[in-house]
PATITI-850658 format. One record per atom (N, C-alpha, C, CB): x, y, z; residue in three letters. Coordinates in steps of 0.02 Angstrom, whole numbers, plus 50000, padded with zeros to 5 digits. Glycine has a CB too. Example, Ala and Ser with C-alpha at 12.3 -4.5 7.8 and 13.67 -1.06 7.14 Angstrom:
506604971650390ALA
506154977550390ALA
506604983550390ALA
505654977650452ALA
506424988850354SER
506844994750357SER
506455000250394SER
507044997050286SER
This chain:
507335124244607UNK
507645130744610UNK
507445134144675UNK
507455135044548UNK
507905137444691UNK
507695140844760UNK
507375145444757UNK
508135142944799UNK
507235150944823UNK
506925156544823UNK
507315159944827UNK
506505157644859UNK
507365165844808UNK
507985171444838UNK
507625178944819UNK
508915170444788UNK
507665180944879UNK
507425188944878UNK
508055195244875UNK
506955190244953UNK
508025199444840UNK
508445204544843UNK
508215210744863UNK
508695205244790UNK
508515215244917UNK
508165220644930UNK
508855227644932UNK
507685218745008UNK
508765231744892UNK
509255235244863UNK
509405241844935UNK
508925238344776UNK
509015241444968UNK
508875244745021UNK
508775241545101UNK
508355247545000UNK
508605244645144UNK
508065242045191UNK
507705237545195UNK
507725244745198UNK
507595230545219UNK
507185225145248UNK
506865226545322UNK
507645218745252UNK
506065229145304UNK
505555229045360UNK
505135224945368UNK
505225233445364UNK
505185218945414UNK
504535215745413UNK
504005220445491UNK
504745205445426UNK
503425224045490UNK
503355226445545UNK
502535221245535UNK
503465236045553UNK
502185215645527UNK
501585213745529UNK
501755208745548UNK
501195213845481UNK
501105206645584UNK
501085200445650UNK
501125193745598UNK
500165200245711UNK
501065187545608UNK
500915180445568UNK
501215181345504UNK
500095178545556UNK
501825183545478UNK
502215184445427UNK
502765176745425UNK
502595192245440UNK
502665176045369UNK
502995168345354UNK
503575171645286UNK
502195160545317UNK
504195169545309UNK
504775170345253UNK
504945162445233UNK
505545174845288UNK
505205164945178UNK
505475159345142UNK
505835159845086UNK
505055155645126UNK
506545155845088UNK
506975155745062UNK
507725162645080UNK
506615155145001UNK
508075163945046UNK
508795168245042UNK
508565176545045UNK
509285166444958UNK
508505179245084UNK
508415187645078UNK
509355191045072UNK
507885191245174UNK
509275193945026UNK
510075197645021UNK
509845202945037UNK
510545198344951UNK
510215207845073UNK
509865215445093UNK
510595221245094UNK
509405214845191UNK
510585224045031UNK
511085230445060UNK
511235235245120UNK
511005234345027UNK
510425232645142UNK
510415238945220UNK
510305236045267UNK
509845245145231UNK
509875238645329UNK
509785235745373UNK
509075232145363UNK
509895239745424UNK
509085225945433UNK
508565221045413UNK
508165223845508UNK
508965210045391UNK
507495223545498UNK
507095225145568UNK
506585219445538UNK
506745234545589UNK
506515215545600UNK
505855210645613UNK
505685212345672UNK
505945202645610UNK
505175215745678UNK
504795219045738UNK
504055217945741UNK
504905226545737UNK
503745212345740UNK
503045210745751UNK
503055202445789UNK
502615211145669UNK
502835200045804UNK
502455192945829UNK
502345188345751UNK
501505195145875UNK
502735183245779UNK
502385175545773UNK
502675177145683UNK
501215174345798UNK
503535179145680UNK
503725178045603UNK
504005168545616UNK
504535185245570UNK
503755166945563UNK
504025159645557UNK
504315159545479UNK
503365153145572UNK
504505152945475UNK
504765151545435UNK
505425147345408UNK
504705155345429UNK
505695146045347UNK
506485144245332UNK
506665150345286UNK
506615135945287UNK
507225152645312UNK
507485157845270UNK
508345157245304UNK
506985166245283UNK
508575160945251UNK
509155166245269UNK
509295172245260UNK
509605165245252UNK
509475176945301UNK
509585182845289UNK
510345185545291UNK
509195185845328UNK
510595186745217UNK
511065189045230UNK
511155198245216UNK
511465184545197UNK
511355200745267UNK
511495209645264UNK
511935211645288UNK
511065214245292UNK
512045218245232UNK
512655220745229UNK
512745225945304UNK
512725224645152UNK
512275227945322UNK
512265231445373UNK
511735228345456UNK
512025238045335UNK
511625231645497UNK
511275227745547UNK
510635222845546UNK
511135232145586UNK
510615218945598UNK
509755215945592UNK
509535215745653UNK
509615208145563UNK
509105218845658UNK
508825214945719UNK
508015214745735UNK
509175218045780UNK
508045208845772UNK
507295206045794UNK
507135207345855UNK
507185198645789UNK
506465206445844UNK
506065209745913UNK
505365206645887UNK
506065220045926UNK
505045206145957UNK
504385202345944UNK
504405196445988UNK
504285200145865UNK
503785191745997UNK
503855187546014UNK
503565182345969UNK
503725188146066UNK
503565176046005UNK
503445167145965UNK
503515166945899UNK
502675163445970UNK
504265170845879UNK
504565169845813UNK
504805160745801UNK
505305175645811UNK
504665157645759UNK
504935150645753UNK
505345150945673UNK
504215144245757UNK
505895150145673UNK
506445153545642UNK
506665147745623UNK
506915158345681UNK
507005142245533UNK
507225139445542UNK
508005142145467UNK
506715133545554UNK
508425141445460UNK
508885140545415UNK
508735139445338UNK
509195135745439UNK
508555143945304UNK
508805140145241UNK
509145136845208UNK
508865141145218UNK
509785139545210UNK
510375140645183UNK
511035136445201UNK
510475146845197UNK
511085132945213UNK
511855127445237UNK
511815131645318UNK
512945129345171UNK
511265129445347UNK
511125131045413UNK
511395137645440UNK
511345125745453UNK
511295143845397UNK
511355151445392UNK
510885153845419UNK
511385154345332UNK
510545155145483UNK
510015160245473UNK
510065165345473UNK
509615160545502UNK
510635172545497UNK
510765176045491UNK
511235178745471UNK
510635176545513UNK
511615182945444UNK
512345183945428UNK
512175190745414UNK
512745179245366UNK
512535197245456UNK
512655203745443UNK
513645204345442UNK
512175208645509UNK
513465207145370UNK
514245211645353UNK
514515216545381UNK
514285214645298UNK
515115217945351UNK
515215225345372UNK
515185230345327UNK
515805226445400UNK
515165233845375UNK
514835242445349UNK
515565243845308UNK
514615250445434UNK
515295248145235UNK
516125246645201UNK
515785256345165UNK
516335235545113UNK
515435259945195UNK
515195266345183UNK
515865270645199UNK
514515268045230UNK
515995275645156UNK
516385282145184UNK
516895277245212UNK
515965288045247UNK
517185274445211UNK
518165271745223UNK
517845267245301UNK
519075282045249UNK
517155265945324UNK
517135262045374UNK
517405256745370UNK
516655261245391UNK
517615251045396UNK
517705244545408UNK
517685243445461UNK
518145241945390UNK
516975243945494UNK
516995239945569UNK
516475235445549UNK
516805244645649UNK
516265232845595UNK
515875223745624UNK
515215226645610UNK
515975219945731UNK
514505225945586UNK
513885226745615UNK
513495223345670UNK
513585226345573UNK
513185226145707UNK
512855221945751UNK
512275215545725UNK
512515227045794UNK
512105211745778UNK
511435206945766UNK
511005207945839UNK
511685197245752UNK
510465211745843UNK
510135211845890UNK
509535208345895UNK
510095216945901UNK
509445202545958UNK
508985200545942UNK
508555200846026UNK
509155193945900UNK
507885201646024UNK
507635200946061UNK
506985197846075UNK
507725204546070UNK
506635200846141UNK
505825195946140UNK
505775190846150UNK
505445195046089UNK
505185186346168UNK
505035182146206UNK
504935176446169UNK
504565183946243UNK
505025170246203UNK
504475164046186UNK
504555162446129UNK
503745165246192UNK
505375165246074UNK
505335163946017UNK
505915155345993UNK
505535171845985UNK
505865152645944UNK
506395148045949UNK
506845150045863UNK
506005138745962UNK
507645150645863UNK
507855149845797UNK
508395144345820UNK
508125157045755UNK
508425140845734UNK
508655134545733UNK
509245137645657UNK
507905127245721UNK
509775137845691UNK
510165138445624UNK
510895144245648UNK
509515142245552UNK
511465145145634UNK
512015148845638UNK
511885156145651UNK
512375147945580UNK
512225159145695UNK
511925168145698UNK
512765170945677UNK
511535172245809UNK
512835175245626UNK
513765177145615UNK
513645184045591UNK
514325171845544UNK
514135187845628UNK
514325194245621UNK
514955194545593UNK
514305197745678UNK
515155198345535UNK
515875199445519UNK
516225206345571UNK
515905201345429UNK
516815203745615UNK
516965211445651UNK
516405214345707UNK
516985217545587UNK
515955208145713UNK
515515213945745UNK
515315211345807UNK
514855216145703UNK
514335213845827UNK
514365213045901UNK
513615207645871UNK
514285221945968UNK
513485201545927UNK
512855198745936UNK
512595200445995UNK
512865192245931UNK
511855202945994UNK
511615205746070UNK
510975201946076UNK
511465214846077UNK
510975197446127UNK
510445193946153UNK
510025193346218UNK
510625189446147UNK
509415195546201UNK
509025200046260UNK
508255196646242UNK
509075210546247UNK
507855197646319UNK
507445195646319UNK
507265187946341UNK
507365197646275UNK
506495184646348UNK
506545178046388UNK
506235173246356UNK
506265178146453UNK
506515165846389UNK
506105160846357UNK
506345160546260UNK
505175163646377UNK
506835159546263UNK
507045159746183UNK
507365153046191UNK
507605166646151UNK
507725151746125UNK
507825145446128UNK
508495145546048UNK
506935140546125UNK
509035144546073UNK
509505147445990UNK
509725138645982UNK
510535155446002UNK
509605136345924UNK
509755128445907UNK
510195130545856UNK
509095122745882UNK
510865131145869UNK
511375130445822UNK
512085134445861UNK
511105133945744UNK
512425140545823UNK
512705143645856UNK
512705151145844UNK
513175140945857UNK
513265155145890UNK
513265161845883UNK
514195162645867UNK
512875165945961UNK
514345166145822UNK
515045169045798UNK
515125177245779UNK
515225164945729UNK
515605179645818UNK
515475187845823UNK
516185189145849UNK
514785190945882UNK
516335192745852UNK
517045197545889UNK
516585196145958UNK
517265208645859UNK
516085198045972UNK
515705201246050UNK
515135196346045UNK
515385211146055UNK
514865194346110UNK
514365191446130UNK
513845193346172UNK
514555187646147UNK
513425196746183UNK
513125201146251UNK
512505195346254UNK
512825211546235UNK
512455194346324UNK
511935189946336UNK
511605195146394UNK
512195181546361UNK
510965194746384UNK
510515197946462UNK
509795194246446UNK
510375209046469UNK
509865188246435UNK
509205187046430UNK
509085182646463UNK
508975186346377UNK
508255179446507UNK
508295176446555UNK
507855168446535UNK
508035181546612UNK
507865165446542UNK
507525159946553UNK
507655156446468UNK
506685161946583UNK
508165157746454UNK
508505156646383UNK
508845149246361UNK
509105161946378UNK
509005146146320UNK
509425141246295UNK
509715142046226UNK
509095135646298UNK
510755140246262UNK
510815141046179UNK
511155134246184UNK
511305148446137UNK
510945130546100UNK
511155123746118UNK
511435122346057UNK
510605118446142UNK
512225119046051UNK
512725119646002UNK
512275112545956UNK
513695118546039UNK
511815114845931UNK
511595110745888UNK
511165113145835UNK
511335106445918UNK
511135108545773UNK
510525109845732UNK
509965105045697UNK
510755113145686UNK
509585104645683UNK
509385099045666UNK
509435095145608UNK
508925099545676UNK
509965100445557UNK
510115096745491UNK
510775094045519UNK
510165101645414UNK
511185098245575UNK
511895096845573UNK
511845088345640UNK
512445106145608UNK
511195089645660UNK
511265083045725UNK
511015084645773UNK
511935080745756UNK
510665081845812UNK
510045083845875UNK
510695084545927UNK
509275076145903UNK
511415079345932UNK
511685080045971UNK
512415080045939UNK
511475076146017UNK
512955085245972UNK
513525086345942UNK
513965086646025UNK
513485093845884UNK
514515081146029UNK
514765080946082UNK
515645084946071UNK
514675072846103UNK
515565088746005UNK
516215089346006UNK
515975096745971UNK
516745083145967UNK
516245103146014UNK
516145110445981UNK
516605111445923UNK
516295116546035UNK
517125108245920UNK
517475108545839UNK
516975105145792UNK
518275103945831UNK
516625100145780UNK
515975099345747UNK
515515104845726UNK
515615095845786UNK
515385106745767UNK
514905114545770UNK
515335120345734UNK
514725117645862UNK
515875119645748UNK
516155126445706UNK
516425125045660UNK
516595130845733UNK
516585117745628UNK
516695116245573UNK
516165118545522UNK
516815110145576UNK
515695116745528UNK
514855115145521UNK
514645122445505UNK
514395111545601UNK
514975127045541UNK
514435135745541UNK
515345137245484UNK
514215143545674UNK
515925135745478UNK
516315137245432UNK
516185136945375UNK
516725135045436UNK
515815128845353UNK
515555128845280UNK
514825132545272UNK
515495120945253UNK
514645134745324UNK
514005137445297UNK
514115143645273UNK
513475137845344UNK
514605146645300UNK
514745153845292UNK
515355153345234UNK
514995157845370UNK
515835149645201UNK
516055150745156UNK
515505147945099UNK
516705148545162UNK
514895143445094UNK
514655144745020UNK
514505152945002UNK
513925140345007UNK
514595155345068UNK
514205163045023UNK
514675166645007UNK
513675168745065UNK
515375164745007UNK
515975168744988UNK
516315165044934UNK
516475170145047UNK
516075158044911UNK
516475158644851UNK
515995157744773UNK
517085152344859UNK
């Protein structure tokens, strides 16, 4: 049986050497703002996430999901939420997906092993790699319809 966390609110991780594990569902927004979170998880939220910190080692729980923010569906909204991620020296291995929304990637020496899917893409980060792979889906994928086949079924188990 798996792990699965529910948080009816707000997801804060703000402490250094924090290890997750397994499915976090989050009605609100998700902040990882300390050093050295590791782990296998997924986070799926209904509203923003974003990371900050450095030598995060990040792997997928979930049908190679590591992140997934919804949209904001408050007061008649329907726009995209963001995924902000930043900081140094960190590595995640697994799908990054925004519904409608924006992915913002900042900061150096990171390393994204899978992919990114968003309306928007913002890159400013320096000494970075993003590499259309994962290690459950294949160390090497010579064909990007592979890869987005691959981040399609990951993201419809959580819709049906």
């Amino acid at each position: 049986m798996g792990k699965y966390h529910y948080f009816d609110k707000n997801f804060h991780v703000s402490d250094s050497d924090v290890v997750l594990d397994g499915l976090y569902y989050v009605e609100g927004n998700v902040k990882l703002s300390s050093s050295n979170i590791s782990g296998v998880f997924t986070i799926v939220a209904e509203k923003k996430i974003e990371v900050k910190g450095s030598k995060h080692n990040c792997t997928a729980y979930s049908s190679n999901l590591l992140l997934l923010s919804g949209k904001d569906k408050e007061k008649g909204k329907d726009k995209g939420e963001k995924i902000k991620i930043g900081g140094d020296n960190s590595n995640f291995c697994g799908f990054i997906y925004t519904e409608k929304g924006e992915i913002e990637l900042s900061g150096s020496e990171n390393t994204i092993n899978g992919g990114l899917f968003a309306d928007t893409v913002k890159l400013s980060a320096s000494e970075s790699n993003i590499n259309a792979a994962h290690p459950t889906v294949g160390t090497t994928q010579t064909s990007g319809d592979n890869i987005f086949i691959k981040a399609l079924e990951a993201i419809l188990v959580f819709f049906r």
